[in-house]
C-alpha positions as CSV (number, residue, x, y, z in Angstrom):
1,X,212.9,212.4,145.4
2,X,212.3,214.8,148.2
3,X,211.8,218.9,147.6
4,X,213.1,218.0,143.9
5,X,216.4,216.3,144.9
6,X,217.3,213.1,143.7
7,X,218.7,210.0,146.2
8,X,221.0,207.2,145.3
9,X,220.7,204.1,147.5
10,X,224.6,202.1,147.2
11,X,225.3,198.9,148.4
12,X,228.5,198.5,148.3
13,X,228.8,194.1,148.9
14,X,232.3,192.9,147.9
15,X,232.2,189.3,148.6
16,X,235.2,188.7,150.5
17,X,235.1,188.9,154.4
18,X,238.1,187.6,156.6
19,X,236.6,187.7,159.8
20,X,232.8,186.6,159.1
21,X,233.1,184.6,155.7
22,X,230.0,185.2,153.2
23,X,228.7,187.5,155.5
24,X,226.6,189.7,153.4
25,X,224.9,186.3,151.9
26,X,224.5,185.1,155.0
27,X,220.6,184.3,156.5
28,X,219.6,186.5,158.9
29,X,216.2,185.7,160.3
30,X,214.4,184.2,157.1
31,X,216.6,186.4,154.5
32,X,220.3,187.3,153.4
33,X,221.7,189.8,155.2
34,X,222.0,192.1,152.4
35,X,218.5,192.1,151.6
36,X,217.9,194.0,154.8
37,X,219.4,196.9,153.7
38,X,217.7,196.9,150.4
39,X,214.5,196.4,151.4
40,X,215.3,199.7,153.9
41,X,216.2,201.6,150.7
42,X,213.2,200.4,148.4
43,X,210.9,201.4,151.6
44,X,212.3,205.0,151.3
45,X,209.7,207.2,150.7
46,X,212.7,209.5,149.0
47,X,215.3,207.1,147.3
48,X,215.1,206.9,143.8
49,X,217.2,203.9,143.2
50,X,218.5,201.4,145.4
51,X,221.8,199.6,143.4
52,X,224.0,197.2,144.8
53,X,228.0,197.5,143.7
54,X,229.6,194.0,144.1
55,X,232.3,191.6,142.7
56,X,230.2,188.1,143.2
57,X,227.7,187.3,141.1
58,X,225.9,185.5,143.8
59,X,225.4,188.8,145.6
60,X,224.3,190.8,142.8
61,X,221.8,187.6,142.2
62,X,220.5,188.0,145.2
63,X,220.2,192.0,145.1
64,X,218.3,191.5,141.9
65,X,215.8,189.1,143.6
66,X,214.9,191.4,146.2
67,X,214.4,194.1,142.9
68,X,217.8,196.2,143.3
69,X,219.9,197.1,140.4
70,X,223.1,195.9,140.0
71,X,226.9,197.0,138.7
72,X,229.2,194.5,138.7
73,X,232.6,195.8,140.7
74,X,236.4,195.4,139.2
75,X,238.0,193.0,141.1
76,X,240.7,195.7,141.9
77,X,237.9,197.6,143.2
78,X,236.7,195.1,145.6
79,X,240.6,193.7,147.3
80,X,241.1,195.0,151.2
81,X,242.9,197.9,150.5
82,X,240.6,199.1,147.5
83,X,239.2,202.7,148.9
84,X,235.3,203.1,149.5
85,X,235.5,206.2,147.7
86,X,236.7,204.7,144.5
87,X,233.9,202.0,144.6
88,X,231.1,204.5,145.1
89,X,233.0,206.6,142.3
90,X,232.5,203.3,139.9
91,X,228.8,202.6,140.6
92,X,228.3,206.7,139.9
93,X,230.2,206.7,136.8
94,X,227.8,204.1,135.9
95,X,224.2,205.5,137.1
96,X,222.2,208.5,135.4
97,X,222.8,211.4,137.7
98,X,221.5,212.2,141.1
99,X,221.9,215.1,143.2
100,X,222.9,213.3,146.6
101,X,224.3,209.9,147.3
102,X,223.3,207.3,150.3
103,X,225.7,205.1,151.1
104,X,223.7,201.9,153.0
105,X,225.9,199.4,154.8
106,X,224.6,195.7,154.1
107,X,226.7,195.4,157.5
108,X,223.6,197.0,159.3
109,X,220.6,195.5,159.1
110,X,218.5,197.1,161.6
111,X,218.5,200.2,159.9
112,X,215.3,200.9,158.4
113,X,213.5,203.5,155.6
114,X,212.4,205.5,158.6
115,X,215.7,206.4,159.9
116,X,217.0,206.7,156.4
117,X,213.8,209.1,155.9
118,X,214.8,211.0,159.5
119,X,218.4,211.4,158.1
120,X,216.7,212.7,154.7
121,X,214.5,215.3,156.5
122,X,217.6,216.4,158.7
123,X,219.6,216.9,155.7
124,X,217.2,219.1,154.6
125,X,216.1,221.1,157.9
126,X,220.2,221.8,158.3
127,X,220.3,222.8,154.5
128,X,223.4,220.1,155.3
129,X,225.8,219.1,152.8
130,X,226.3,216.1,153.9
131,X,224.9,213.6,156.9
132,X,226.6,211.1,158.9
133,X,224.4,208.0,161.6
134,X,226.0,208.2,164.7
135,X,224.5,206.5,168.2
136,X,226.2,206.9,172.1
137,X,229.2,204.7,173.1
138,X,228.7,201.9,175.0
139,X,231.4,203.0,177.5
140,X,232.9,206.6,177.9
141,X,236.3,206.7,175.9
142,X,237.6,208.3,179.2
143,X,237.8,205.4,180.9
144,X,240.0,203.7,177.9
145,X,243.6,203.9,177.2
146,X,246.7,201.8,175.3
147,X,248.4,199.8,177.6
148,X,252.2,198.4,177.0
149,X,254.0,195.2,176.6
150,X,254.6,195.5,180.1
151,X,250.7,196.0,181.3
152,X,251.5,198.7,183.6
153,X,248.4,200.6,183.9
154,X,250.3,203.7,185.8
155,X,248.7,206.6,184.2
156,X,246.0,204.8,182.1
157,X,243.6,206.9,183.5
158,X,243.2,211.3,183.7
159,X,243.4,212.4,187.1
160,X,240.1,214.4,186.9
161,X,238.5,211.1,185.9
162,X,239.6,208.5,188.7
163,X,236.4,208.7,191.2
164,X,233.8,209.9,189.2
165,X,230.8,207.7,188.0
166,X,230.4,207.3,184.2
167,X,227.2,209.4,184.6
168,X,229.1,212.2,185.2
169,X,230.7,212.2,182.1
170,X,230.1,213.9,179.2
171,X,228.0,211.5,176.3
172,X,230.2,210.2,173.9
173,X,228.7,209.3,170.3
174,X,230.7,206.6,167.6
175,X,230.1,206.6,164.0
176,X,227.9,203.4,163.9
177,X,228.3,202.9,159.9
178,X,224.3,203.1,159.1
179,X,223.5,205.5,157.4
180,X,226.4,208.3,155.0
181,X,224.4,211.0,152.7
182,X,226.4,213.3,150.8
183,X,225.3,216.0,147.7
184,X,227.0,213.6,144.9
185,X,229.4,216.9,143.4
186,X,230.9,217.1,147.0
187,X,231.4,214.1,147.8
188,X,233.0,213.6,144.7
189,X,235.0,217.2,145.2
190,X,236.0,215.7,148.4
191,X,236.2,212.3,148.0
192,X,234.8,211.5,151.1
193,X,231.2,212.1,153.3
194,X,233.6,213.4,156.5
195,X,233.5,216.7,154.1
196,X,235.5,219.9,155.9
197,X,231.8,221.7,156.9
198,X,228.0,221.7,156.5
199,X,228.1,218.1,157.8
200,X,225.9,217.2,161.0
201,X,225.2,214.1,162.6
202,X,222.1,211.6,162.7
203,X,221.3,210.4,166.0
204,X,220.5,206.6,165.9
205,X,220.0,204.4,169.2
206,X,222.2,201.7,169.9
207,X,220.3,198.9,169.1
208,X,219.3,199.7,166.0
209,X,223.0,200.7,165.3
210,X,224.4,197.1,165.3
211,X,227.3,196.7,162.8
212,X,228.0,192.9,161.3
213,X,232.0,192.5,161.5
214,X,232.1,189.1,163.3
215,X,230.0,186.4,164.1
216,X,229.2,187.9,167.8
217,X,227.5,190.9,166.3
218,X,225.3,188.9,163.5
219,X,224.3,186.5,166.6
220,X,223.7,189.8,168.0
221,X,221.5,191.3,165.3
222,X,219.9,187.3,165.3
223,X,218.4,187.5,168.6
224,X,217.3,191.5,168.5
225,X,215.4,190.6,165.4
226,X,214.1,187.2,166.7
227,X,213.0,189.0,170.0
């Protein structure tokens, strides 16, 4: 609780992955990679509740070792094309109520209770709605473009951009999938934490922004943490 609101932790952990099988069971540095992100919520000095929302049994298991609660998922909630709204929907239809929801990617394992904190206080200095975790873009979106079947690259690039240095370029910032809060009754209004105003960004750096899809960014998130 923080100023007398109420926080949700959700970890939403299906258990199928096509490109990095298991990967939310998977041991990263001496524990499964899901238990990062729990222990992140439990540290919280504002979540209330930390639950984790998955299909497998083995996940929610494990999310119940490392002391989160779990709701088991409907397999037609957990499927590639099943929306992350309606999963979050599930696990709230199935929680006591809470004034603001935190969604907490097990895909990101160096996000910690202090920037989950940070993103808290922001939320609150901004009288915010809602708050996305962003971080700067490896390379300037300027300097990218599509390319055909015939790799022509004959206008891939602005003519006011050709010459200059990426430095002279205006910062670009990515949504790096860390950290979502959202006041529960708009989110669920809206049906998403991109909500149409009073929504501002969180500022994470780039390393501790890494996102597990495949097996290059967990051996990337490996050697961070073993450093």
């Amino acid at each position: 609780m923080y100023k007398n609101r109420t926080y949700l932790a959700v970890i939403p952990a299906r258990a199928g992955s096509k490109r990095l099988p298991n990967k939310n069971i998977l041991d990263l540095h001496g524990k499964p990679l899901i238990a990062w992100s729990i222990e992140a919520g439990l540290n919280s000095k504002y979540v209330d509740e930390v639950v984790v929302s998955s299909d497998s049994n083995k996940v929610l298991k494990l999310g119940a070792a490392y002391k989160a609660k779990g709701i088991k998922r409907p397999e037609i909630l957990a499927s590639d094309t099943a929306s992350t709204f309606d999963a979050l929907k599930h696990t709230l239809d199935n929680v006591e109520k809470y004034d603001y929801i935190v969604l907490l990617q097990p895909t990101s394992p160096l996000r910690n209770a202090t920037h989950i904190d940070a993103a808290i206080h922001l939320l609150e200095e901004k009288k915010a709605d809602a708050i996305v975790s962003v971080c700067p873009m490896e390379h300037s979106p300027l300097w990218s473009n599509t390319i055909n079947s015939d790799l022509s690259m004959k206008g891939f690039l602005k003519k006011e951009i050709i010459g200059l240095r990426s430095q002279d370029l205006d910062e670009y910032f990515r949504v790096n999938g860390a950290i979502y809060i959202c006041k529960i009754e708009t989110f669920l209004r809206e049906e998403t934490f991109f909500i149409k105003d009073n929504v501002y960004a969180f500022k994470m750096d780039r390393e501790s922004s890494v996102d597990i899809d495949e097996e290059i960014d967990f051996q990337l998130a490996r050697v961070i943490l073993e450093r």
